[in-house]
VEXDREN-560976 format. One record per residue (C-alpha): x, y, z; residue in three letters. Coordinates in Angstrom, 1 decimal. Layout:
<atoms>
+--------+--------+--------+--------+
|      X |      Y |      Z | residu |
+--------+--------+--------+--------+
|      X |      Y |      Z |    ala |
...
+--------+--------+--------+--------+
</atoms>
This chain:
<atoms>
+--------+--------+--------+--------+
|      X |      Y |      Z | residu |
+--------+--------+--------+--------+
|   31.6 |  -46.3 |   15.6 |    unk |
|   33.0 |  -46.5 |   18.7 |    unk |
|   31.7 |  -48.8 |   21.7 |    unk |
|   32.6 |  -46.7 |   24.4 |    unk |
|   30.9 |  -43.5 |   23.3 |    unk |
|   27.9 |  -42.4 |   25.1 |    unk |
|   24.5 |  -43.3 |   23.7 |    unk |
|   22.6 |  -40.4 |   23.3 |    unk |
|   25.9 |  -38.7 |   21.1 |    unk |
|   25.7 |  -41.6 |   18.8 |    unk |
|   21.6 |  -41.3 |   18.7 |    unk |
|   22.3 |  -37.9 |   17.9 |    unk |
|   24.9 |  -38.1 |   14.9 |    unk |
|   22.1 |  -40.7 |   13.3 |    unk |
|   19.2 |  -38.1 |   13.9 |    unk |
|   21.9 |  -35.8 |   11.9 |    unk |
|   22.7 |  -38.0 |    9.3 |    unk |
|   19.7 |  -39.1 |    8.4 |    unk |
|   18.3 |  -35.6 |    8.6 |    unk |
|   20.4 |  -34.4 |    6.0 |    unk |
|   20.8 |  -37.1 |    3.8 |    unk |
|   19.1 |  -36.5 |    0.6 |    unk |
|   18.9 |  -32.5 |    1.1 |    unk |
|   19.5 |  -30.5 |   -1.6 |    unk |
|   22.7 |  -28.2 |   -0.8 |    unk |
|   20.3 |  -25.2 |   -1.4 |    unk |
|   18.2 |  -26.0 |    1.7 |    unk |
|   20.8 |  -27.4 |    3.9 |    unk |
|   21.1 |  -24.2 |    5.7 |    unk |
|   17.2 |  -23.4 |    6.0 |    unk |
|   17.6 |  -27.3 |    7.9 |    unk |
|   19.3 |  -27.3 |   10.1 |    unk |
|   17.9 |  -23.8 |   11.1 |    unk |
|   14.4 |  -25.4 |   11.6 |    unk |
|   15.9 |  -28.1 |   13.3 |    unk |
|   17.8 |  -25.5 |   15.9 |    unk |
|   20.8 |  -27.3 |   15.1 |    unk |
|   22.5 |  -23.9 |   14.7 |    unk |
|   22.1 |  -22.8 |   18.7 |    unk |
|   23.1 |  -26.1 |   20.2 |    unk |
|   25.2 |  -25.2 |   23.0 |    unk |
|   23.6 |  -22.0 |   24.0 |    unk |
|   21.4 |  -21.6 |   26.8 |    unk |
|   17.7 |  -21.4 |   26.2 |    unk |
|   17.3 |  -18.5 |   28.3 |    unk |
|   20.1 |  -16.6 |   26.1 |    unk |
|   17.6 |  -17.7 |   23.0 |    unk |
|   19.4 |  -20.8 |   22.3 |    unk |
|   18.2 |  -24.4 |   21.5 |    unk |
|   20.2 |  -26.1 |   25.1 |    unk |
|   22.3 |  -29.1 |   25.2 |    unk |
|   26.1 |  -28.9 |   25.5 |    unk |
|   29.2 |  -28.6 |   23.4 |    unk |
|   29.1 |  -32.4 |   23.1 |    unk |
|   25.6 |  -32.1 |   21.8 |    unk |
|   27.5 |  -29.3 |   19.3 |    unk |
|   30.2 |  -32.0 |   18.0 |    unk |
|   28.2 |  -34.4 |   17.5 |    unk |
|   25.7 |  -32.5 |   15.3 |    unk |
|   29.0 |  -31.0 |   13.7 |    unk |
|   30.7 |  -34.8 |   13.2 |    unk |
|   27.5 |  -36.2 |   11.7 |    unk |
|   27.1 |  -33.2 |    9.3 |    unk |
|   30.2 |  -33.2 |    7.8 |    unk |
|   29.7 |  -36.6 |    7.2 |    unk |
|   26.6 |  -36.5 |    5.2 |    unk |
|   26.4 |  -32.7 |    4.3 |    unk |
|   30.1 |  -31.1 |    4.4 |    unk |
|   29.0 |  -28.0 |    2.5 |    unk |
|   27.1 |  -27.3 |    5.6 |    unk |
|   28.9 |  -24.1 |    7.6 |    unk |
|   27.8 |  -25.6 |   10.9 |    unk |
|   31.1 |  -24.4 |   12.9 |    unk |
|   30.8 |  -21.0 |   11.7 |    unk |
|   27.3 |  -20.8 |   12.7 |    unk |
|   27.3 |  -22.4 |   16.1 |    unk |
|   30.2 |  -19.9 |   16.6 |    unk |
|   28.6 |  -17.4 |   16.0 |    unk |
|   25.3 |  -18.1 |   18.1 |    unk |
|   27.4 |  -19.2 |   21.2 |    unk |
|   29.7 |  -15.6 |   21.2 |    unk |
|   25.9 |  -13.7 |   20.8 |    unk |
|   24.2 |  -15.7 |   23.5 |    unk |
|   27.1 |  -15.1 |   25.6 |    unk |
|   26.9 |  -11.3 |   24.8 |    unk |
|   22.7 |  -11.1 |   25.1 |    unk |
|   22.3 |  -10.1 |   21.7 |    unk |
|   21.0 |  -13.7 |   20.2 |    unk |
|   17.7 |  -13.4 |   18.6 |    unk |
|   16.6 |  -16.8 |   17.4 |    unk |
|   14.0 |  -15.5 |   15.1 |    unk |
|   16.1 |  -13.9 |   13.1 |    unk |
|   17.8 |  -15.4 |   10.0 |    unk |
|   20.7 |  -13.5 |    9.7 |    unk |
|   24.2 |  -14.9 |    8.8 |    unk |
|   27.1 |  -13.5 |   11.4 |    unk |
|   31.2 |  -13.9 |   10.1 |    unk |
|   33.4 |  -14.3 |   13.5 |    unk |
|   36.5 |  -12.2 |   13.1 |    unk |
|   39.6 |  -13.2 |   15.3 |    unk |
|   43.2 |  -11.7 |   15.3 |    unk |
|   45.6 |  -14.0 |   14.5 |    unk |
|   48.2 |  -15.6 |   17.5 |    unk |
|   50.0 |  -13.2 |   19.6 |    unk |
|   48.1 |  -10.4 |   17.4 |    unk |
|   45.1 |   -8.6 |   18.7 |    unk |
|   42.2 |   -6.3 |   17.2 |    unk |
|   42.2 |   -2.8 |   19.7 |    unk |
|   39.4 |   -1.0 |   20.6 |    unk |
|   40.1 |    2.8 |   20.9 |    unk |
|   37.4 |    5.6 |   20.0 |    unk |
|   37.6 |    2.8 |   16.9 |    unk |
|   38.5 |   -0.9 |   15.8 |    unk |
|   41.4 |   -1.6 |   14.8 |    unk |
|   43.7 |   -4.6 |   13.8 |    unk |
|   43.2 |   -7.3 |   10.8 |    unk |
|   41.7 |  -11.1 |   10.7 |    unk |
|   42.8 |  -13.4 |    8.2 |    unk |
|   41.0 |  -16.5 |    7.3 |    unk |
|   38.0 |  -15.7 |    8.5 |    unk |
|   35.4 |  -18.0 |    6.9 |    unk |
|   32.4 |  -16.0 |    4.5 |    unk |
|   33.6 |  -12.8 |    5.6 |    unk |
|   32.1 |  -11.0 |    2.9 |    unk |
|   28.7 |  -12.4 |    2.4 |    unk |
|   28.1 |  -12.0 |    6.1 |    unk |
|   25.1 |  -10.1 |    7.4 |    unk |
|   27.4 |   -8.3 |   10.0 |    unk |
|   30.3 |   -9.2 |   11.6 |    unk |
|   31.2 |  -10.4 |   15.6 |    unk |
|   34.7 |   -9.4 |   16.1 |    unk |
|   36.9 |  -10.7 |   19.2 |    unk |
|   38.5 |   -7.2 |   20.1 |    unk |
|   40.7 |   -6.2 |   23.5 |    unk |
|   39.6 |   -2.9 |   25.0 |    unk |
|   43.4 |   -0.6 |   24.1 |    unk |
|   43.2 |    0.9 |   27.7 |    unk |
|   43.2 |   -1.9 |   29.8 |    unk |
|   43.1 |   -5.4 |   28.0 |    unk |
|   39.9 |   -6.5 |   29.0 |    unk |
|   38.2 |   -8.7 |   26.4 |    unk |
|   35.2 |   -7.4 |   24.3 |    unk |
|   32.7 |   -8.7 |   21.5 |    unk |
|   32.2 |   -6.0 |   18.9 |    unk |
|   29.6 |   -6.1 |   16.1 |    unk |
|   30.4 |   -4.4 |   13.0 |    unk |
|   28.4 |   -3.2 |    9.8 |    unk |
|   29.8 |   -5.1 |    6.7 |    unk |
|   29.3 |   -1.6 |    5.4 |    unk |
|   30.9 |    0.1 |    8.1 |    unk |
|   33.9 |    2.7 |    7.5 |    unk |
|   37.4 |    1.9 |    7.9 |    unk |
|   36.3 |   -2.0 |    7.5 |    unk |
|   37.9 |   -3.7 |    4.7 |    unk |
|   37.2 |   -7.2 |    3.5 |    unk |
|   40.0 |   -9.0 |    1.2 |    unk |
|   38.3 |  -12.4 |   -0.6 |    unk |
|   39.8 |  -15.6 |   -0.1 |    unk |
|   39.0 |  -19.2 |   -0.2 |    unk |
|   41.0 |  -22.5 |    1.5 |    unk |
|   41.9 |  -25.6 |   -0.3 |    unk |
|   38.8 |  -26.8 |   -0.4 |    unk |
|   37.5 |  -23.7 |   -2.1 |    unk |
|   35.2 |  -22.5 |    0.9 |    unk |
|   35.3 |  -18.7 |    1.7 |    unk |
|   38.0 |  -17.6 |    4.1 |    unk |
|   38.6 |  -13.9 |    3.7 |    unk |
|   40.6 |  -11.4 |    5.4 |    unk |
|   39.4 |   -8.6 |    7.3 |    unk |
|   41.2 |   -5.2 |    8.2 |    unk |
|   40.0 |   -2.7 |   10.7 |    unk |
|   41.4 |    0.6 |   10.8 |    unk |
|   39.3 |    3.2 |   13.1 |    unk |
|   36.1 |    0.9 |   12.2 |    unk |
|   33.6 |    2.9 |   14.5 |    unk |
|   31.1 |   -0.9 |   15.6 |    unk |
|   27.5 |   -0.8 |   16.2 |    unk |
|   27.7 |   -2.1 |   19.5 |    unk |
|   30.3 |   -3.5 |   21.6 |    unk |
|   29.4 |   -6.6 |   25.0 |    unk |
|   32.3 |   -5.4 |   28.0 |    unk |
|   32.5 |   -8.5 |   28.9 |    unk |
|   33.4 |  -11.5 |   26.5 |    unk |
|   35.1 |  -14.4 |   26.0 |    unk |
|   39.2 |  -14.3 |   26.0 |    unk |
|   40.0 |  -15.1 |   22.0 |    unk |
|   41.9 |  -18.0 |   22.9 |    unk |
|   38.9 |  -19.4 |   24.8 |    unk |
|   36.7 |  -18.5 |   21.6 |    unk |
|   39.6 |  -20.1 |   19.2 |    unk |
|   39.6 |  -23.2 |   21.4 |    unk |
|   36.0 |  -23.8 |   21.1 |    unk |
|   36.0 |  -23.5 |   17.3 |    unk |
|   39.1 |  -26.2 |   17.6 |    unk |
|   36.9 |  -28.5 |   19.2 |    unk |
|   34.2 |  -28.3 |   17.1 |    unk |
|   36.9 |  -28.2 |   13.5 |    unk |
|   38.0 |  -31.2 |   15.4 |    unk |
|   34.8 |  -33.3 |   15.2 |    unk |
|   34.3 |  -31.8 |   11.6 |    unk |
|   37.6 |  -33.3 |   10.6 |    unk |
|   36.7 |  -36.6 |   12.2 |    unk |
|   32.8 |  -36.6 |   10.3 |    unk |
|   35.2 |  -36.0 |    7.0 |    unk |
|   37.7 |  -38.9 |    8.0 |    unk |
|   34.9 |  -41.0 |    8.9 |    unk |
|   33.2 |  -40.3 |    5.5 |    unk |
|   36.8 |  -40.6 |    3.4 |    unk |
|   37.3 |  -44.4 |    5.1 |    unk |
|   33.7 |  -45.7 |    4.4 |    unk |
|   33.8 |  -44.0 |    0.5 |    unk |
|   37.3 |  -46.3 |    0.2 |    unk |
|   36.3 |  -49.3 |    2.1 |    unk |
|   32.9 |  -49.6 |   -0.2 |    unk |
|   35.4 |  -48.8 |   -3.2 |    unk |
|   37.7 |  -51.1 |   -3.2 |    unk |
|   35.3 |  -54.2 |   -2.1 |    unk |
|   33.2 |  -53.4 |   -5.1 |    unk |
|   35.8 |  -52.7 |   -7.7 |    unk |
|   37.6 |  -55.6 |   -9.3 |    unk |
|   41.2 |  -56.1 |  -10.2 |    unk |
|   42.0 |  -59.4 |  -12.3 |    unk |
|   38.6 |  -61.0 |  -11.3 |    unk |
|   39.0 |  -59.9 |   -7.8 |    unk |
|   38.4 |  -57.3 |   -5.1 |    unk |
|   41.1 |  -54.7 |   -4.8 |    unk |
|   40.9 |  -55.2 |   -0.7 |    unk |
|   42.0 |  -58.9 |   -1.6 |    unk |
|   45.7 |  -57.3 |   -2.5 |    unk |
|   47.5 |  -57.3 |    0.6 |    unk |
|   49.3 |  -53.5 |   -0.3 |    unk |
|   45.2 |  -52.3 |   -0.7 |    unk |
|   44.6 |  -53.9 |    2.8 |    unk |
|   47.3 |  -52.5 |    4.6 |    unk |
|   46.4 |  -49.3 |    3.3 |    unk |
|   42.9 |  -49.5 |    4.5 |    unk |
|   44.2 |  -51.1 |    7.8 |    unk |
|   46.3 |  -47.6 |    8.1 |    unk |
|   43.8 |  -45.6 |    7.1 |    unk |
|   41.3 |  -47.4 |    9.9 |    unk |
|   43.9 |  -47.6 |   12.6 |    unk |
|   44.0 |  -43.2 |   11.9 |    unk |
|   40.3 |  -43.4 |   12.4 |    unk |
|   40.6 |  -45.4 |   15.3 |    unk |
|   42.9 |  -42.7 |   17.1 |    unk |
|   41.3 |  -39.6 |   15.9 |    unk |
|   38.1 |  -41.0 |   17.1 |    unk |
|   40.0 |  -41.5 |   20.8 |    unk |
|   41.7 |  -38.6 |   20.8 |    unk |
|   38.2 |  -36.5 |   19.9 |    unk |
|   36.9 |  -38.0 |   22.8 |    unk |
|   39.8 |  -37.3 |   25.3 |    unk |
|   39.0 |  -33.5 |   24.7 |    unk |
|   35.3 |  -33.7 |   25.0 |    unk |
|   36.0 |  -35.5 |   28.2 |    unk |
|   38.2 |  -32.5 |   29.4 |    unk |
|   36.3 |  -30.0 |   27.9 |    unk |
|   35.3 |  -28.7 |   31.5 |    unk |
|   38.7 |  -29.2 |   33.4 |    unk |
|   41.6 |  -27.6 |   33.3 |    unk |
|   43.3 |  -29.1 |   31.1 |    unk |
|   40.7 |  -28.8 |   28.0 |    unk |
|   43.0 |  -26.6 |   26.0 |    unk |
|   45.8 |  -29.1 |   25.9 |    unk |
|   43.5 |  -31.7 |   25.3 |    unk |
|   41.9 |  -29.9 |   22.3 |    unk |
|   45.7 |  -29.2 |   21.1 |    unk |
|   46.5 |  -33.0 |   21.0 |    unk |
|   42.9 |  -33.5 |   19.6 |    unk |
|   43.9 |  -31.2 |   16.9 |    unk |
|   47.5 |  -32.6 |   16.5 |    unk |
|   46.5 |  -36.5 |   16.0 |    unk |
|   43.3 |  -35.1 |   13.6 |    unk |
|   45.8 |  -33.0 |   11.6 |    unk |
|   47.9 |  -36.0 |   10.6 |    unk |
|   45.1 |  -38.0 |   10.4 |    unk |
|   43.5 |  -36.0 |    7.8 |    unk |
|   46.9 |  -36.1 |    5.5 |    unk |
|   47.1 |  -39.5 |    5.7 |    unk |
|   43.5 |  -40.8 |    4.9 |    unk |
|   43.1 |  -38.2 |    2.4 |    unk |
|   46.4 |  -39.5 |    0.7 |    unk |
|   45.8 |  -43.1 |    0.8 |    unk |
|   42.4 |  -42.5 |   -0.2 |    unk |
|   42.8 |  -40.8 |   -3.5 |    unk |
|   45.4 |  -43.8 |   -4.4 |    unk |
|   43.4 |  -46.5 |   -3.8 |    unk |
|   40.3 |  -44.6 |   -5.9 |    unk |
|   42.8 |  -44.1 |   -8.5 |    unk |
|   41.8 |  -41.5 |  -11.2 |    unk |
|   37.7 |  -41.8 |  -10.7 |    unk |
|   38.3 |  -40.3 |   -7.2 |    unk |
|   39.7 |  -36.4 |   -8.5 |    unk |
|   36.7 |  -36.6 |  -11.1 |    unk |
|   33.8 |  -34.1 |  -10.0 |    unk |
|   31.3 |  -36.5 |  -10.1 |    unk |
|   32.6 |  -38.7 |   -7.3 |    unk |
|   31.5 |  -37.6 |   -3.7 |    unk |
|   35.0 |  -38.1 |   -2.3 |    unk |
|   37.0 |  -34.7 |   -3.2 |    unk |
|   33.9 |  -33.6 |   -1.3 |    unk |
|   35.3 |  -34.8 |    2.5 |    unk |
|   39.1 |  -35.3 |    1.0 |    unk |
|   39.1 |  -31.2 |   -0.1 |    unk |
|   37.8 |  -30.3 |    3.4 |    unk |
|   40.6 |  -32.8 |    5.3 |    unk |
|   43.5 |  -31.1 |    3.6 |    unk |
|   41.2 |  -27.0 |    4.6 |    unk |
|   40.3 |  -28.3 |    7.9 |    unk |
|   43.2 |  -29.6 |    9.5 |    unk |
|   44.9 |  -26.4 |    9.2 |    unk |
|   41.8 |  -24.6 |   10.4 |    unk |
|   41.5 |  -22.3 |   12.9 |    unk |
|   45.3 |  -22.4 |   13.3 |    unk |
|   47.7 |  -24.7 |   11.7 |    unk |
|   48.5 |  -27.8 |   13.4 |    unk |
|   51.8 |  -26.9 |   14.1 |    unk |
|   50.4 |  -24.3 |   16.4 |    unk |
|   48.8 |  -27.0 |   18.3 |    unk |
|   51.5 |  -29.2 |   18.1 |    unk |
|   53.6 |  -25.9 |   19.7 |    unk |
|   51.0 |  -25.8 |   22.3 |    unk |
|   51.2 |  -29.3 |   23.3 |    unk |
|   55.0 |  -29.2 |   23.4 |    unk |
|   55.0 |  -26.2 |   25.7 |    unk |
|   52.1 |  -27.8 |   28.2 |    unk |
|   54.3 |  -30.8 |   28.1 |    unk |
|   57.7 |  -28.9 |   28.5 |    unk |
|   56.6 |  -26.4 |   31.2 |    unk |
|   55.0 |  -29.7 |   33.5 |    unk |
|   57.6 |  -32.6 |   32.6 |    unk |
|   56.0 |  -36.1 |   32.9 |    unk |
|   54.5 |  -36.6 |   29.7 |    unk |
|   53.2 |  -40.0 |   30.6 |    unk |
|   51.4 |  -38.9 |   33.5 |    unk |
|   49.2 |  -36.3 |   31.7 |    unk |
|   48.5 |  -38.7 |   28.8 |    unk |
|   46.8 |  -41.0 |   31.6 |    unk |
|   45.7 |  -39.3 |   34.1 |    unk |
|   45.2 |  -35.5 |   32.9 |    unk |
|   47.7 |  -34.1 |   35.4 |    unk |
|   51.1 |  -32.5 |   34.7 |    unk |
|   53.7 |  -33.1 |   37.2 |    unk |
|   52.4 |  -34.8 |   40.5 |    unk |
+--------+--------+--------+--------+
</atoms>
């Protein structure tokens, strides 16, 4: 934990945490739902539960901590894009799959939808779908909801590396059930879900370091600790110092989240996560040795989701692209990491 987070986030993530601890993974949506964990970050007029997208990453950090299986992104997708469309009804428990196009693709709206989605996460279980659409006359953005049963709608199954649903989705002529003019831009929605994959990532990292710290301090090597080795504590110093900077660099884009310079932000968020998650993940599965790949050990639990999630809603060498461009179309790179401010 770090010291200069704000009180109330930190509060918050131990509400979570010890929420969810304990709950069987068949009631772990029907929780948070009771707990309005699911609308955090929409408006109570628009039927949502209040608070903020910081509010939203902290539930989302301490969750995947605790309760990974938990879809809270997905969910807290979804309810933001229907508050911001009117159409959020809190009473009802209905499960919504967020379909957007790919980068520099798009999903058209004509007499019909059409366009494809790939990766998009429970897909086919989904009680209908929201789908980030353009209008094909004039560009404007749009929020389409679509039938699962609808014609012309197609739904491929999928799952990512750590075996959670990501499906794809074509469109061709699919006729919605009702369409909000004005939306969201997709890259505004695909940033959002960024920052909120971003404090999953770091509740999974988090999770990963404590799993190997209590590991190797408890087993034994020769009559003593593993951390007593010097290669097992440098590999916990790494794995701590990636903690350390993913924790920071969280924080940086929560902090900008309301400027103008949240998307980069997010992108570098994303960018020092991703590499994060490779690394701890690595280093934690070698100093666990052959219990920690064994079903019965919680840690392929957060390690399976590092390797899913980093890549997740774009691959990290997107952001990584998008950083380089911010920082190639402004110059001083120095100045923005300080200050938030390209050029002077």
């Amino acid at each position: 934990m770090s010291g200069d987070e704000p009180t109330d986030e930190v509060m918050l993530r131990q509400i979570v945490a010890e929420a969810l601890t304990g709950v069987a993974a068949g009631s772990l949506w029907a929780t948070a739902r009771d707990l309005g964990w699911l609308t955090v970050g929409v408006a109570e007029q628009a039927g949502g539960s209040g608070g903020t997208v910081h509010d939203a990453a902290a539930i989302v950090r301490a969750a995947a901590a605790v309760a990974p299986e938990l879809t809270l992104v997905e969910a807290m997708q979804a309810s933001w894009l229907l508050g911001e469309a009117g159409w959020l009804d809190p009473d009802r428990d209905e499960r919504y799959a967020v379909a957007l196009p790919d980068p520099a693709e798009a999903i058209t709206l004509h007499t019909g939808l059409t366009g494809s989605a790939t990766g998009v996460p429970g897909a086919q279980a989904a009680s209908a779908l929201l789908v980030g659409a353009v209008a094909a006359d004039d560009g404007r953005p749009l929020l389409a909801r679509v039938d699962p049963a609808a014609d012309g709608l197609h739904v491929t199954p999928g799952t990512n590396l750590a075996g959670e649903p990501r499906d794809r989705v074509a469109l061709r002529g699919c006729v919605p059930l009702r369409v909000a003019m004005t939306a969201p831009h997709v890259a505004d929605v695909r940033c959002r879900e960024s920052l909120l994959r971003a404090a999953a990532l770091l509740g999974a990292v988090e999770r990963t370091c404590q799993l190997t710290i209590e590991h190797v301090r408890v087993r034994t090597q020769f009559g003593r600790p593993l951390l007593a080795q010097q290669a097992v504590a440098h590999a916990v110093a790494t794995m701590a110092g990636e903690r350390e900077q993913s924790r920071a660099a969280l924080r940086g884009a929560l902090d900008a989240w309301d400027g103008d310079h949240a998307a980069s932000r997010v992108a570098a968020a994303r960018v020092v996560l991703g590499r994060a998650a490779t690394t701890v993940a690595q280093l934690a599965h070698q100093l666990h040795g052959a219990v920690g790949i064994t079903r019965e050990h919680p840690l392929h639990r957060s390690t399976g989701r590092l390797l899913a999630w980093r890549d997740e809603p774009v691959a990290t060498r997107v952001a990584s692209h998008t950083l380089g461009m911010v920082v190639a179309d402004g110059g001083d790179l120095w100045q923005w990491t300080v200050t938030d401010r390209i050029g002077s």
